[in-house]
C-alpha positions in Angstrom: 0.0 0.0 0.0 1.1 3.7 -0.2 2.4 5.9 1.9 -0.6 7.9 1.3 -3.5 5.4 2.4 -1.1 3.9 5.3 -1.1 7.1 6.7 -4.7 7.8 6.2 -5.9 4.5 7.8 -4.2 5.3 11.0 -4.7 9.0 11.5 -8.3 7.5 12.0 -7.1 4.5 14.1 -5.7 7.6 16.3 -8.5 9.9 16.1 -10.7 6.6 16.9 -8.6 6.5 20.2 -9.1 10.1 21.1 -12.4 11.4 22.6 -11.8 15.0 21.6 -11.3 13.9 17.8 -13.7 12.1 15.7 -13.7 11.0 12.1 -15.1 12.6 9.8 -13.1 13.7 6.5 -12.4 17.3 7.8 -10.9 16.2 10.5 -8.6 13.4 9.0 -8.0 16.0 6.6 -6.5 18.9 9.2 -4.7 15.7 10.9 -2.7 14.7 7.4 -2.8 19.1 6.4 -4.8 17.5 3.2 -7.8 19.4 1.9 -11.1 18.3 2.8 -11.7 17.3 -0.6 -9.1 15.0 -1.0 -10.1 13.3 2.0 -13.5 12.8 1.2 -12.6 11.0 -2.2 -9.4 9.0 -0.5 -12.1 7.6 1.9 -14.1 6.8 -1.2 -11.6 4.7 -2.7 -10.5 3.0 0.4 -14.2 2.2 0.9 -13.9 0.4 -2.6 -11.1 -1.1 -1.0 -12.7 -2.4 2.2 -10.5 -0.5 4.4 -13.6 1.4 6.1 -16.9 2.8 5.8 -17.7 5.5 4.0 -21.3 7.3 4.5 -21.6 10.9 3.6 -21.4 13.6 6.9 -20.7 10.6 8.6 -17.4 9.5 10.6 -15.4 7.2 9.1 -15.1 3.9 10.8 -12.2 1.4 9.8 -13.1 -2.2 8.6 -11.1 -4.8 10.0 -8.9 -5.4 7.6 -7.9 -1.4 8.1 -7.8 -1.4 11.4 -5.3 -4.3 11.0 -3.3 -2.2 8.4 -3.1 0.8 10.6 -1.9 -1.3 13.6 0.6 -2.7 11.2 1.6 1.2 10.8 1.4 2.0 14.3 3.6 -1.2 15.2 6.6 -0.2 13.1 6.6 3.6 14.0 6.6 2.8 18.0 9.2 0.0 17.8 11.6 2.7 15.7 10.6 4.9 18.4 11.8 2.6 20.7 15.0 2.0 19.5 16.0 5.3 18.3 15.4 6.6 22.1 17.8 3.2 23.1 20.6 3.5 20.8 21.0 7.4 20.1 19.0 8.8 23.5 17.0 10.6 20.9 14.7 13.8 22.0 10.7 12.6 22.4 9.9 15.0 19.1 12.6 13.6 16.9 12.1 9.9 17.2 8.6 10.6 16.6 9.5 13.0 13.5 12.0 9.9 11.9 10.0 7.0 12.8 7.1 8.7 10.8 9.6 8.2 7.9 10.7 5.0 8.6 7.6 3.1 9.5 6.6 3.2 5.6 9.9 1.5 4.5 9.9 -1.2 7.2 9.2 -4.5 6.3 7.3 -7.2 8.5 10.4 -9.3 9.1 12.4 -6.1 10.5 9.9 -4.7 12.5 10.0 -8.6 14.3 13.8 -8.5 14.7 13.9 -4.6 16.1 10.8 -5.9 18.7 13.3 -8.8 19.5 16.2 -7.4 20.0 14.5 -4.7 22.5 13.0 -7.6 24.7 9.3 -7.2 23.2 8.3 -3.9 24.8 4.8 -3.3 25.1 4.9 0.3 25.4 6.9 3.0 23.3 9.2 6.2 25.0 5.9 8.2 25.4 4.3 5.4 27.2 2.0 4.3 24.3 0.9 1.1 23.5 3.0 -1.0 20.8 0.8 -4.2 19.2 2.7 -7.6 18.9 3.2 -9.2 15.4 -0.5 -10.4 15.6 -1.9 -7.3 15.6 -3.0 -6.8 18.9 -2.6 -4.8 21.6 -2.3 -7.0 24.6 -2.1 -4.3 27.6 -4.7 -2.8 29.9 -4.6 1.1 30.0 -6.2 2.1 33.6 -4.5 5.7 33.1 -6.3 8.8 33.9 -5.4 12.1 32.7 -3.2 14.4 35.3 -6.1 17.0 35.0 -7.9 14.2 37.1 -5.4 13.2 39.4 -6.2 13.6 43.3 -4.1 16.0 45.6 -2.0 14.5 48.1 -1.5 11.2 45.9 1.5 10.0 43.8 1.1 8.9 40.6 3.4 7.8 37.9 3.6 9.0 34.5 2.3 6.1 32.0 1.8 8.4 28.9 3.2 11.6 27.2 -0.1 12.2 24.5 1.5 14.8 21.8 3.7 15.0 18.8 5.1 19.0 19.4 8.7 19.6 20.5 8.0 22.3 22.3 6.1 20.4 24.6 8.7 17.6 24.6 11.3 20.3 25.1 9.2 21.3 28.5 9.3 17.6 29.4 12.6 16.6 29.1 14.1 20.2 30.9 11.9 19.5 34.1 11.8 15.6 34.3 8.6 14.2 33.1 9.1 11.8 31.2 7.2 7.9 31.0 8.1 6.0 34.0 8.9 9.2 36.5 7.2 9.8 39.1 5.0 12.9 40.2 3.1 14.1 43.5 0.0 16.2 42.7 0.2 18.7 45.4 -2.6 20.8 44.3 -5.8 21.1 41.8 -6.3 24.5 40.5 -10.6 23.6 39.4 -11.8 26.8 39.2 -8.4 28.0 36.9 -7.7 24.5 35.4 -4.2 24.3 36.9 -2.1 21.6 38.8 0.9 21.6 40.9 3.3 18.6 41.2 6.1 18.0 42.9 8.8 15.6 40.8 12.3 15.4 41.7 11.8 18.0 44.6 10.9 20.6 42.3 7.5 22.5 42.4 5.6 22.8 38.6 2.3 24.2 38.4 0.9 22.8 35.0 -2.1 24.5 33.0 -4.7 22.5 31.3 -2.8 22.2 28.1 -0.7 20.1 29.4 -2.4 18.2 32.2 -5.1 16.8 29.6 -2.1 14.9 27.6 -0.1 13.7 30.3 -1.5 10.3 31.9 -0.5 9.0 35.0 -1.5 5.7 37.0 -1.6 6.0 40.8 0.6 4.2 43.2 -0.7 2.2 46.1 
């Protein structure tokens, strides 16, 4: 398949995932910087294709045998992920930025061999999910959002949701990174702000960020 339709099958296997996305060809559109137009007749052909289901104004929903292509997609791009951050101690945003090159040129046999020689991983640098050879993603996500954390408790941070450098840049210069751990200290409700305490340092987050950080408590 082309680069073109891989990348189209999982920018809705992502947006699927997402509550605050849906589906529809305007949005998949804004996701790949593709006019709506294009969209629209891509989703036709792929419909020919049974990779999804097209219905005018509608969503777009993936067929199984897209949803298995995109988690084909998704497998290769964490695993680079994964090993770019092992072998070169790459930055969050620039093992996302090459593995979106590499995932497209990466055959099923490599992908198997990089996933072996990192010990299987089930999750990627930013704490997402990575599905085995089969397709499947075998792991349990229990994560809330930090927004949503409790004050007084200690969490640990199982996800880091976003593909910008700046906010990766913010990350990495004050410790949060997947597997750290964070004390929330303080809700802000009314202002939509949070305070945490990681590595004896004070933060006070704003919602931008505190909606794409995920954390799991510790008992």
């Amino acid at each position: 398949m082309s680069v073109a339709i891989e990348n189209f099958v999982k920018a809705i296997y992502k947006n699927e995932k997402h509550d605050k996305n849906d589906t529809k060809p305007g949005n998949i559109a804004k996701e790949l910087g593709i006019s709506s137009a294009a969209a629209t007749d891509m989703a036709k052909k792929l419909a020919i294709k049974d990779l999804l289901h097209y219905e005018k104004y509608k969503p777009l929903q993936l067929t199984e045998k897209g949803t298995k292509m995109a988690l084909n997609v998704v497998r290769k791009h964490r695993l680079w992920e994964s090993l770019l951050f092992k072998m070169f101690d790459m930055s969050l945003h620039d093992i996302h930025r090459e593995a979106e090159l590499l995932e497209h040129q990466t055959s099923d046999l490599l992908a198997n061999k990089i996933s072996e020689y990192l010990g299987n991983p089930n999750f990627d640098p930013h704490g997402d999910p990575i599905p085995n050879k089969d397709g499947e993603i075998t792991t349990t996500d229990t994560s809330i959002t930090l927004s949503k954390a409790e004050e007084g408790k200690t969490y640990t941070i199982s996800r880091l949701l976003s593909d910008d450098k700046e906010f990766f840049d913010f990350c990495a210069q004050n410790a949060l990174k997947y597997g750290h751990t964070v004390l929330v200290s303080k809700q802000f409700n009314n202002n939509k702000m949070t305070q945490i305490l990681i590595n004896n340092n004070t933060i006070i987050l704003n919602q931008d960020f505190t909606s794409i950080i995920y954390v799991n408590e510790i008992n």
